[in-house]
mmCIF file of the N, C-alpha and C atoms, coordinates in Angstrom:
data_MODEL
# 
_entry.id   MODEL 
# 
loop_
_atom_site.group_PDB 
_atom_site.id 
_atom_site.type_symbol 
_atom_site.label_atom_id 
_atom_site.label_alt_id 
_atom_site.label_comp_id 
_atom_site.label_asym_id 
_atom_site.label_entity_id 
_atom_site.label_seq_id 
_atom_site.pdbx_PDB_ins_code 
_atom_site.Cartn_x 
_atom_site.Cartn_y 
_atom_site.Cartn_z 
_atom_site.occupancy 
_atom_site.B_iso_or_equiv 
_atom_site.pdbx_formal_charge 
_atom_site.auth_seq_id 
_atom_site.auth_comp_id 
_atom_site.auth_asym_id 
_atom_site.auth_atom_id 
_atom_site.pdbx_PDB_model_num 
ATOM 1   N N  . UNK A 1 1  ? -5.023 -4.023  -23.608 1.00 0.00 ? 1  UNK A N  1 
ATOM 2   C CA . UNK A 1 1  ? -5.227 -5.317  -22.960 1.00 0.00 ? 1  UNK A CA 1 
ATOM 3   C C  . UNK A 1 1  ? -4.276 -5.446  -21.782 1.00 0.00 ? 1  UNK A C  1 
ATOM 4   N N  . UNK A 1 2  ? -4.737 -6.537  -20.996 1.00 0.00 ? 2  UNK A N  1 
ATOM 5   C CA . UNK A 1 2  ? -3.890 -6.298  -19.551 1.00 0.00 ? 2  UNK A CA 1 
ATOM 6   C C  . UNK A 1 2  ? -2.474 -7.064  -19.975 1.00 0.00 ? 2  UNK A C  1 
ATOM 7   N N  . UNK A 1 3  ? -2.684 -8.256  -20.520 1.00 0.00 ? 3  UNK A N  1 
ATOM 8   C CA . UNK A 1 3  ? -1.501 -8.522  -21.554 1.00 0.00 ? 3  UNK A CA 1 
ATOM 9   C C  . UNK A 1 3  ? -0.205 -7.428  -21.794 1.00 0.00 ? 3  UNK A C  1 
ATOM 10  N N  . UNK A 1 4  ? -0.791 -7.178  -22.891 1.00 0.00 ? 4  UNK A N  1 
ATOM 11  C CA . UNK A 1 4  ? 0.339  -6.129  -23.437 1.00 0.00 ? 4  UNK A CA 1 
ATOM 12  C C  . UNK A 1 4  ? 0.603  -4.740  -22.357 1.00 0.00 ? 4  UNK A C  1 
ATOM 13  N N  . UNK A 1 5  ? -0.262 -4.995  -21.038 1.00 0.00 ? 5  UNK A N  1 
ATOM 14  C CA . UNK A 1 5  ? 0.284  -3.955  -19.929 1.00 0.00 ? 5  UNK A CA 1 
ATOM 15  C C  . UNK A 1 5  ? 1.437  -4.388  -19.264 1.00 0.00 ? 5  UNK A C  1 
ATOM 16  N N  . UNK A 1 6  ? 1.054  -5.429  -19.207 1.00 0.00 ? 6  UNK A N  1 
ATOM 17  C CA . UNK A 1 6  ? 2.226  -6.688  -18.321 1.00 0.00 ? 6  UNK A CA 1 
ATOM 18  C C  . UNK A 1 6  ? 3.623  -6.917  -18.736 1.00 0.00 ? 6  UNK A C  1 
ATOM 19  N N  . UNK A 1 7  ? 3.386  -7.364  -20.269 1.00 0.00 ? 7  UNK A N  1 
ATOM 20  C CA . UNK A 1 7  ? 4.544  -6.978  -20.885 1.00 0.00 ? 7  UNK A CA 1 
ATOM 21  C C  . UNK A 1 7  ? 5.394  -5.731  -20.676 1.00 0.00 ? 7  UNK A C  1 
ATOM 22  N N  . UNK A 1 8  ? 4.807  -4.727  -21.323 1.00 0.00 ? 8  UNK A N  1 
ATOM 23  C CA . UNK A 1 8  ? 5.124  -3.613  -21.492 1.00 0.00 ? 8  UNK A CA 1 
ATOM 24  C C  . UNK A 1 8  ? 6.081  -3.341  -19.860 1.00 0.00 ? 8  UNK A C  1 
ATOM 25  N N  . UNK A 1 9  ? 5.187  -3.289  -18.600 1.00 0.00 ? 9  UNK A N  1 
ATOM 26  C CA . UNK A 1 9  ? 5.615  -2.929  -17.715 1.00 0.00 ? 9  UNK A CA 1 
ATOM 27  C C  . UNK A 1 9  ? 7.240  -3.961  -16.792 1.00 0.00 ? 9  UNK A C  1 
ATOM 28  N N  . UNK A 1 10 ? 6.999  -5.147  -17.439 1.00 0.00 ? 10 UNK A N  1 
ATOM 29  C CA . UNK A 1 10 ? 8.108  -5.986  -17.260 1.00 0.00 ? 10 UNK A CA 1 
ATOM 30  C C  . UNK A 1 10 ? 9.417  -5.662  -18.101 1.00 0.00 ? 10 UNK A C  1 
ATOM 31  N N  . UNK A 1 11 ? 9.022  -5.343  -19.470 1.00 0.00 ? 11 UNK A N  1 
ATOM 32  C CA . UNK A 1 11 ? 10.373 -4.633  -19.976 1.00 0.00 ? 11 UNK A CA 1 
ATOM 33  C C  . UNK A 1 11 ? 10.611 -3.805  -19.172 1.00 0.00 ? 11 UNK A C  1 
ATOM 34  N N  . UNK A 1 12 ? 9.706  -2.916  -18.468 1.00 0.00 ? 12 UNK A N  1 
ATOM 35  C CA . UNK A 1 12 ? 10.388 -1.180  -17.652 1.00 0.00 ? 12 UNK A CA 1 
ATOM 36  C C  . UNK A 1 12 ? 10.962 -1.746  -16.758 1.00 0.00 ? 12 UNK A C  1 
ATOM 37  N N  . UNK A 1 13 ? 10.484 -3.158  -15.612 1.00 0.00 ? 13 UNK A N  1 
ATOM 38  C CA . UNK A 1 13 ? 11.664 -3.327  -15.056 1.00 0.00 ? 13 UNK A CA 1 
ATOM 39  C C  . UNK A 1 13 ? 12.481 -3.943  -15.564 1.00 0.00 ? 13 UNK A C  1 
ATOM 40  N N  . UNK A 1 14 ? 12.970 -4.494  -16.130 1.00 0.00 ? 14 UNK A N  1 
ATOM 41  C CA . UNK A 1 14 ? 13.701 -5.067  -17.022 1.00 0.00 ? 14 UNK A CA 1 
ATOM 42  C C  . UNK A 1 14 ? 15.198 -4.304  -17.162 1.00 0.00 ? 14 UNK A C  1 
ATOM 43  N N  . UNK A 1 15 ? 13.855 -3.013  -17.588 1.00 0.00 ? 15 UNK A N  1 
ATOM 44  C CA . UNK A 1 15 ? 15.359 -1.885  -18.313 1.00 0.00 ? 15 UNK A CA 1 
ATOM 45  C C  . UNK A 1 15 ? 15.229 -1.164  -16.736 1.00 0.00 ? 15 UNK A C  1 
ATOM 46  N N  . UNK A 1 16 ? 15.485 -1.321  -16.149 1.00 0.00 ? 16 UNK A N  1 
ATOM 47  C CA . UNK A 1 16 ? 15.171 -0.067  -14.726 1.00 0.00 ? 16 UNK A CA 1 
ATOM 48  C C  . UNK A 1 16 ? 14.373 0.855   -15.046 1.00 0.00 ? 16 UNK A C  1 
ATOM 49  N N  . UNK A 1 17 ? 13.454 0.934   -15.849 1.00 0.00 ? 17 UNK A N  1 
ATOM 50  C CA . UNK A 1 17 ? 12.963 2.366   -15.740 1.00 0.00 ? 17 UNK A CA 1 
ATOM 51  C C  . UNK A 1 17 ? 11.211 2.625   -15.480 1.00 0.00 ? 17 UNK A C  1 
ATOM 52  N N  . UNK A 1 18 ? 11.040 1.077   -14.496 1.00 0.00 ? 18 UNK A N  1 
ATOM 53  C CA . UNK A 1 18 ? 9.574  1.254   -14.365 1.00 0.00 ? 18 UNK A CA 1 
ATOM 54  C C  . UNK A 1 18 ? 9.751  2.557   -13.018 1.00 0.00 ? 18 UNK A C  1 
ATOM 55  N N  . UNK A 1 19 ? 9.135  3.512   -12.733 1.00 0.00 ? 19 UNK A N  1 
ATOM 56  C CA . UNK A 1 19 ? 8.842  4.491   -11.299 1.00 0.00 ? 19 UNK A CA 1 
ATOM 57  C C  . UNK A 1 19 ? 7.915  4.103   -10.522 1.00 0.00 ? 19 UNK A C  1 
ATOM 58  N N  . UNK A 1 20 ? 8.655  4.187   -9.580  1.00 0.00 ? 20 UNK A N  1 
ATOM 59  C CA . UNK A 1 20 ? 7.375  3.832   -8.300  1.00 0.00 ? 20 UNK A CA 1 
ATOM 60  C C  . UNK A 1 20 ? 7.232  5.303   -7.545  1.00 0.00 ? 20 UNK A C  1 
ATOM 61  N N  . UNK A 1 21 ? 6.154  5.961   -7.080  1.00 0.00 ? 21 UNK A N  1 
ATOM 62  C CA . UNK A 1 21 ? 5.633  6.895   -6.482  1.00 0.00 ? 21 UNK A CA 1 
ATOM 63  C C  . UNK A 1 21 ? 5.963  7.023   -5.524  1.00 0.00 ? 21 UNK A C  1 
ATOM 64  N N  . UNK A 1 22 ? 5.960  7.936   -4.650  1.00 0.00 ? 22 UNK A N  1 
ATOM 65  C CA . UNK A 1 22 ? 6.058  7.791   -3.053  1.00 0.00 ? 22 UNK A CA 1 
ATOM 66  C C  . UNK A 1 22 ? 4.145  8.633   -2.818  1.00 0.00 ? 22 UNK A C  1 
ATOM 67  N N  . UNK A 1 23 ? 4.082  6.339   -2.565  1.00 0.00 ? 23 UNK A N  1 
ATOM 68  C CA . UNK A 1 23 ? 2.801  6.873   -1.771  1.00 0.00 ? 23 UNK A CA 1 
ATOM 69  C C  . UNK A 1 23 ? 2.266  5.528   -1.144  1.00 0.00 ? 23 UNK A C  1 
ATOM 70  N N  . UNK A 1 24 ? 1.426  5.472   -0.146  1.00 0.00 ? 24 UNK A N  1 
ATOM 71  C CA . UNK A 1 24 ? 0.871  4.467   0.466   1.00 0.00 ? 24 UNK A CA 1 
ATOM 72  C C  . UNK A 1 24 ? 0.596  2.959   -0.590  1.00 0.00 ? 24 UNK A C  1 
ATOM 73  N N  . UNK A 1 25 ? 0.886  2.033   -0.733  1.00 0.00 ? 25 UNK A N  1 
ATOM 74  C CA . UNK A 1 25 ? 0.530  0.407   -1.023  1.00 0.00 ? 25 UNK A CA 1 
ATOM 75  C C  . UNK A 1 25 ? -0.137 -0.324  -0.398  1.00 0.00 ? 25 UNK A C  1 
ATOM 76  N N  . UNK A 1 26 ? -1.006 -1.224  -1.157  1.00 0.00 ? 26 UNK A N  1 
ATOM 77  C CA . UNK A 1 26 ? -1.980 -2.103  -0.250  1.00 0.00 ? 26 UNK A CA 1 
ATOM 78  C C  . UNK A 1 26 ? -1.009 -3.397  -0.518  1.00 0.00 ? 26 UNK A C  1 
ATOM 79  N N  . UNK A 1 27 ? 0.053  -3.756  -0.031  1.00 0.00 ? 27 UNK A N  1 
ATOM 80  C CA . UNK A 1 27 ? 0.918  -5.096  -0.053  1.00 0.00 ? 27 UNK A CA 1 
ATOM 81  C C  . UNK A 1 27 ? -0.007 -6.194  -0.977  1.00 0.00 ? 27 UNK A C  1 
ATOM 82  N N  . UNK A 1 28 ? -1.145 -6.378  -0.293  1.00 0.00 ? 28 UNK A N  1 
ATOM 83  C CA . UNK A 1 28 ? -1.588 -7.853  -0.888  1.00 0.00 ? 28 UNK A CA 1 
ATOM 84  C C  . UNK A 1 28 ? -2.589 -7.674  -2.758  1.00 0.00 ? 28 UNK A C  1 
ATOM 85  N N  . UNK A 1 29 ? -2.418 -5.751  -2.807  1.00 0.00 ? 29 UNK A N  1 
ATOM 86  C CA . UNK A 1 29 ? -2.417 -5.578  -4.401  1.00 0.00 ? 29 UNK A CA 1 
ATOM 87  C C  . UNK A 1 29 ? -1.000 -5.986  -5.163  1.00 0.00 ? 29 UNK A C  1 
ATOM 88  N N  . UNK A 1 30 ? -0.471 -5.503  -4.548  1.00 0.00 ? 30 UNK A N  1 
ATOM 89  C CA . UNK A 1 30 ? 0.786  -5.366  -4.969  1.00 0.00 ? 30 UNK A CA 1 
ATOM 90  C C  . UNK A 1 30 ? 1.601  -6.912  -5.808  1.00 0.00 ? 30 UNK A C  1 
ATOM 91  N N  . UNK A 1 31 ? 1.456  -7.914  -4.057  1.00 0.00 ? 31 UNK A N  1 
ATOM 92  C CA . UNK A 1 31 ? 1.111  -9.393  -4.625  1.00 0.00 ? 31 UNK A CA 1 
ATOM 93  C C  . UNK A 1 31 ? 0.907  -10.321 -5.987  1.00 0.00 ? 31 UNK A C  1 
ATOM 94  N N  . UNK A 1 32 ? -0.939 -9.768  -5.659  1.00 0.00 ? 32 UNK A N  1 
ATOM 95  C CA . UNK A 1 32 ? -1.147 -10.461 -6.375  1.00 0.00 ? 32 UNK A CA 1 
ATOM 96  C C  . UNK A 1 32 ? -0.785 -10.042 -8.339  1.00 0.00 ? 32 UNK A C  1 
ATOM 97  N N  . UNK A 1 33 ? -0.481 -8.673  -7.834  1.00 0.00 ? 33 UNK A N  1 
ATOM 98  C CA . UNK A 1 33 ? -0.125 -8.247  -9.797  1.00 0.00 ? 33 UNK A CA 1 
ATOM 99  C C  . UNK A 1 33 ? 1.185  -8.915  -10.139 1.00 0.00 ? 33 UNK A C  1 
ATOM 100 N N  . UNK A 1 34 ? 2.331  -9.033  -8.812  1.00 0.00 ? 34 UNK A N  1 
ATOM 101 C CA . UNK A 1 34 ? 3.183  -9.716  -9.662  1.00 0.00 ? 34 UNK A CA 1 
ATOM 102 C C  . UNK A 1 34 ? 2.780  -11.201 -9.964  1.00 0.00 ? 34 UNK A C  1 
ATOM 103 N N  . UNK A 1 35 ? 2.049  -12.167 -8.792  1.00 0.00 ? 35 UNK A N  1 
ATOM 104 C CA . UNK A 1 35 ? 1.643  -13.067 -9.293  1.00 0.00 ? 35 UNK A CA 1 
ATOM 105 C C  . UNK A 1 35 ? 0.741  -13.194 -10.517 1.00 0.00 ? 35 UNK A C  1 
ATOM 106 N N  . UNK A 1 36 ? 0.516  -12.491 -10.632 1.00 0.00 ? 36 UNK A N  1 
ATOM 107 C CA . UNK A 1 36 ? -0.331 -12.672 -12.100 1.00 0.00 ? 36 UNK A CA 1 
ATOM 108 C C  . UNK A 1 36 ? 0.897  -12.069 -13.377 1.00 0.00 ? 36 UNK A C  1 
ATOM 109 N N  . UNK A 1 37 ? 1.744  -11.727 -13.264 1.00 0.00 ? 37 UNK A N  1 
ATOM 110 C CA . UNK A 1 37 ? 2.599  -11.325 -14.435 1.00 0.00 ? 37 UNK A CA 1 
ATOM 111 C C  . UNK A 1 37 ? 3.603  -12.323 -14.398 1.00 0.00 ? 37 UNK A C  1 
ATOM 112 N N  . UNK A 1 38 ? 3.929  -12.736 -13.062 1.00 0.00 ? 38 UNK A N  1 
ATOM 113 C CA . UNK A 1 38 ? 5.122  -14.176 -13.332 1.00 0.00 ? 38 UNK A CA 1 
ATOM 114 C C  . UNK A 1 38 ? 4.301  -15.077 -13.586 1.00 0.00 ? 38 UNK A C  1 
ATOM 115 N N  . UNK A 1 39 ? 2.800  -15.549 -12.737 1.00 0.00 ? 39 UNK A N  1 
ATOM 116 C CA . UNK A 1 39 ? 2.582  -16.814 -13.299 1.00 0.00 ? 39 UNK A CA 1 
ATOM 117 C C  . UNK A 1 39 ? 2.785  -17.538 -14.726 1.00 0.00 ? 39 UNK A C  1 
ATOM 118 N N  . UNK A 1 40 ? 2.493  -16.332 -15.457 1.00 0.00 ? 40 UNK A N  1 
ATOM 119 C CA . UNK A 1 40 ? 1.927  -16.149 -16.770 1.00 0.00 ? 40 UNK A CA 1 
ATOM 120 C C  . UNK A 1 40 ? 3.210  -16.996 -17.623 1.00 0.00 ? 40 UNK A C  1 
ATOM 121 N N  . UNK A 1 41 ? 4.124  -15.938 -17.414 1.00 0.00 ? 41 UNK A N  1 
ATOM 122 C CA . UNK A 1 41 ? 5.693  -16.404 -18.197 1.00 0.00 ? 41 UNK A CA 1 
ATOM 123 C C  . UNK A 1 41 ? 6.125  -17.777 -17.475 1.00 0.00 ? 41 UNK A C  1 
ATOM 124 N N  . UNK A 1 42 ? 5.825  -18.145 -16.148 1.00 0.00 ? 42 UNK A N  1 
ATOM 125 C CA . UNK A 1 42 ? 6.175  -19.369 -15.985 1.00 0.00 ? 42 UNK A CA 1 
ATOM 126 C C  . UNK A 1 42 ? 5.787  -20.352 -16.384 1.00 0.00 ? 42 UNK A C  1 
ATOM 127 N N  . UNK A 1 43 ? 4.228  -19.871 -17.023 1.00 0.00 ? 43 UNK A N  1 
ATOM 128 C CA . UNK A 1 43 ? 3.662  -21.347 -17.409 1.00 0.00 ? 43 UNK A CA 1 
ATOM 129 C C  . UNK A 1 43 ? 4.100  -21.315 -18.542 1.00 0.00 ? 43 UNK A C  1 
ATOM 130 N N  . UNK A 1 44 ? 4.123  -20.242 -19.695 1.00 0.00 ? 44 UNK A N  1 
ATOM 131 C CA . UNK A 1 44 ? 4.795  -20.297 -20.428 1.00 0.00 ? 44 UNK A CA 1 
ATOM 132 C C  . UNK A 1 44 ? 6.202  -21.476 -20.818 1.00 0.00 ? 44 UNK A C  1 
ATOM 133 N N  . UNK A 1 45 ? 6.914  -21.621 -19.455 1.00 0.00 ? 45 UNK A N  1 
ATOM 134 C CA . UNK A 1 45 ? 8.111  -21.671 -19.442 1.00 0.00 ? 45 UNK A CA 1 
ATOM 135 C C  . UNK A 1 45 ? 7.739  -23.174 -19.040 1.00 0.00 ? 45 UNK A C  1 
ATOM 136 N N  . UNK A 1 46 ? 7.004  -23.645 -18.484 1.00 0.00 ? 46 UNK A N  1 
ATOM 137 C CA . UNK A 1 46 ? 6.382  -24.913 -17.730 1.00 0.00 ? 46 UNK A CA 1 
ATOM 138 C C  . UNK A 1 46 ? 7.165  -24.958 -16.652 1.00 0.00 ? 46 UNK A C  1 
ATOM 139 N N  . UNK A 1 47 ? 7.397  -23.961 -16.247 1.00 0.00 ? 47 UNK A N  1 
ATOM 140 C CA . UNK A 1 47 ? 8.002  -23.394 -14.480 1.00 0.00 ? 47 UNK A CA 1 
ATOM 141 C C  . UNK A 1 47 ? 6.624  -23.660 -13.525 1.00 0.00 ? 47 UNK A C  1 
ATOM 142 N N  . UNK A 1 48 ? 7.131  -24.085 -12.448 1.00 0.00 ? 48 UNK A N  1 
ATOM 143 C CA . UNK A 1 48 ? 6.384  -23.290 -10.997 1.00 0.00 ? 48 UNK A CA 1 
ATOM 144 C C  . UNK A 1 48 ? 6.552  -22.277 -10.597 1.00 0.00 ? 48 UNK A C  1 
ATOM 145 N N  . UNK A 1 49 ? 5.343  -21.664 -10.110 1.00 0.00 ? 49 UNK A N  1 
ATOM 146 C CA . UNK A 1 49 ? 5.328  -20.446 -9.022  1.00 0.00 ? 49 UNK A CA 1 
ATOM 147 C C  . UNK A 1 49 ? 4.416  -20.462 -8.555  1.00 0.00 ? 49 UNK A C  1 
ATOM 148 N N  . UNK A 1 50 ? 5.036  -20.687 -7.068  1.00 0.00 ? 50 UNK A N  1 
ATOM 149 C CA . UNK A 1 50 ? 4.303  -20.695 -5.787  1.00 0.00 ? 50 UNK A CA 1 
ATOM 150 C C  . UNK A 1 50 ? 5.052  -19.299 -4.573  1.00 0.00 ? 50 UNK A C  1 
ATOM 151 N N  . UNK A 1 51 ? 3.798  -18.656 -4.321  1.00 0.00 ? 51 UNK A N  1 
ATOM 152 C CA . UNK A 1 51 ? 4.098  -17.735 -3.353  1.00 0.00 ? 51 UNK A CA 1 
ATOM 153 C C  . UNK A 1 51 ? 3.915  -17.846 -2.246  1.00 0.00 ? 51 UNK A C  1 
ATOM 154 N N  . UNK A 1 52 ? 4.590  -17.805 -0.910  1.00 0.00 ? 52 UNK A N  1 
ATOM 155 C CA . UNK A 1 52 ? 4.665  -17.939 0.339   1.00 0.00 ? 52 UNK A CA 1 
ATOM 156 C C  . UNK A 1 52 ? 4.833  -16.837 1.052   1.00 0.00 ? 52 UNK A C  1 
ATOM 157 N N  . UNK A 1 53 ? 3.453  -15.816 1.521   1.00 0.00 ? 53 UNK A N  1 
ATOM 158 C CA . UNK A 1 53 ? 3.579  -14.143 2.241   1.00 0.00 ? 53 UNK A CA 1 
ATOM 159 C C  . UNK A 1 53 ? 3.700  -14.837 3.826   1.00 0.00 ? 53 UNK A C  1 
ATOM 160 N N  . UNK A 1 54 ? 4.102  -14.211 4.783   1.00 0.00 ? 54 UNK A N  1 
ATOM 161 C CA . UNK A 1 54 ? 4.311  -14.494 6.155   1.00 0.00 ? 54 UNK A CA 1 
ATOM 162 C C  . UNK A 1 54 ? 2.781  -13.610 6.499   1.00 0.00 ? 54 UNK A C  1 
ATOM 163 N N  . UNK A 1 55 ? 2.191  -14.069 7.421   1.00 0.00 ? 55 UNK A N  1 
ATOM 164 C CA . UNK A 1 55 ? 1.045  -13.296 8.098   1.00 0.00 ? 55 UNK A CA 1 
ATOM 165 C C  . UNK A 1 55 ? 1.492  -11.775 8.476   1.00 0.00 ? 55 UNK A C  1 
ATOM 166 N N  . UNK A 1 56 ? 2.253  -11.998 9.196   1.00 0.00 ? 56 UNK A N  1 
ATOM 167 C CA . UNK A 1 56 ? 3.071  -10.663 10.021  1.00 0.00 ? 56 UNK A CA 1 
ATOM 168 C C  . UNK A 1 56 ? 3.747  -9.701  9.319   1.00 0.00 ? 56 UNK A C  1 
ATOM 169 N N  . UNK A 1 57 ? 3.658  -9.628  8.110   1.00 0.00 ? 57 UNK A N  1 
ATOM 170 C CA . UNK A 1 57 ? 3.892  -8.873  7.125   1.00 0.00 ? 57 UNK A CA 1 
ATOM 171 C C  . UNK A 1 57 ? 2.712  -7.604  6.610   1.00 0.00 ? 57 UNK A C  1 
ATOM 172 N N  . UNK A 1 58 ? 2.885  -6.521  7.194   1.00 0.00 ? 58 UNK A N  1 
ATOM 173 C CA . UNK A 1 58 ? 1.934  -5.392  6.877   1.00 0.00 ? 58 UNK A CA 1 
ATOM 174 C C  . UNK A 1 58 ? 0.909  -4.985  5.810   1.00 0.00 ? 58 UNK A C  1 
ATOM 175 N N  . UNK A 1 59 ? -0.254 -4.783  6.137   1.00 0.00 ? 59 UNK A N  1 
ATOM 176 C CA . UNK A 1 59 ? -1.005 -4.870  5.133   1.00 0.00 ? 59 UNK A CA 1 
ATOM 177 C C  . UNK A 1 59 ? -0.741 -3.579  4.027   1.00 0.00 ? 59 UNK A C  1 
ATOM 178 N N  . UNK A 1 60 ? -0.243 -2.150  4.893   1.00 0.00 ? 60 UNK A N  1 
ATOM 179 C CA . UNK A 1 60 ? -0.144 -1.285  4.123   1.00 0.00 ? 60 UNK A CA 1 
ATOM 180 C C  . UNK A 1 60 ? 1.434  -0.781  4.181   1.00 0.00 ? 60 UNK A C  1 
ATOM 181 N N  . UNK A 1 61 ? 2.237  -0.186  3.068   1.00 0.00 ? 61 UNK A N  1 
ATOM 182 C CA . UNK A 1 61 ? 3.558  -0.152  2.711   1.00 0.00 ? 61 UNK A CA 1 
ATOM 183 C C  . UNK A 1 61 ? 3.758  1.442   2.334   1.00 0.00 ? 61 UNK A C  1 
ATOM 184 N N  . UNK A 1 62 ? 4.384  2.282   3.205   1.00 0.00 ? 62 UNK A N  1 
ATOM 185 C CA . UNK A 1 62 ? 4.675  3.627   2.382   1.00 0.00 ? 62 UNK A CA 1 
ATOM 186 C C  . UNK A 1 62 ? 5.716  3.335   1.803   1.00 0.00 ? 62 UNK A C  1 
ATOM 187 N N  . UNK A 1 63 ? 6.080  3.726   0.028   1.00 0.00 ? 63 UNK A N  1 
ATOM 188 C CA . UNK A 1 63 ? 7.191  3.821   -0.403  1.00 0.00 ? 63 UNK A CA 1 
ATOM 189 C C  . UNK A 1 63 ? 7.904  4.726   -0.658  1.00 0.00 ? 63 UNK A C  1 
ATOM 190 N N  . UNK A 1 64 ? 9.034  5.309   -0.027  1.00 0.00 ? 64 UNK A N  1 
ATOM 191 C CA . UNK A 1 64 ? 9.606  7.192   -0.626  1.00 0.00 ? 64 UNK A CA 1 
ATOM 192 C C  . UNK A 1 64 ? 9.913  7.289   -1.970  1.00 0.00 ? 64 UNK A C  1 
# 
């Protein structure tokens, strides 16, 4: 379940040990997965989260 992916992958950062690849990112994937993994725990929490991207911010991201 995407659930228990979310989790799972929030402990890895958590503990440092999620890996990121060195390879091209589509920024506004990228986005929206964390918004969908914080929303989640915030509502939980009866937190807000609201995201604010700048236009001028690149659509695609190489990471080494």
């Amino acid at each position: 379940s995407s659930d228990l992916n979310n989790i799972l992958d929030i402990s890895k950062i958590e503990a440092g040990k999620l890996e990121i690849l060195s390879s091209e990112y589509e920024l506004s994937s990228l986005i929206m997965d964390l918004v969908n993994m914080v929303t989640q725990m915030a509502h939980i929490k009866h937190l807000a989260f609201n995201v604010n991207v700048d236009e001028n911010i690149p659509h695609l991201l190489y990471v080494l």
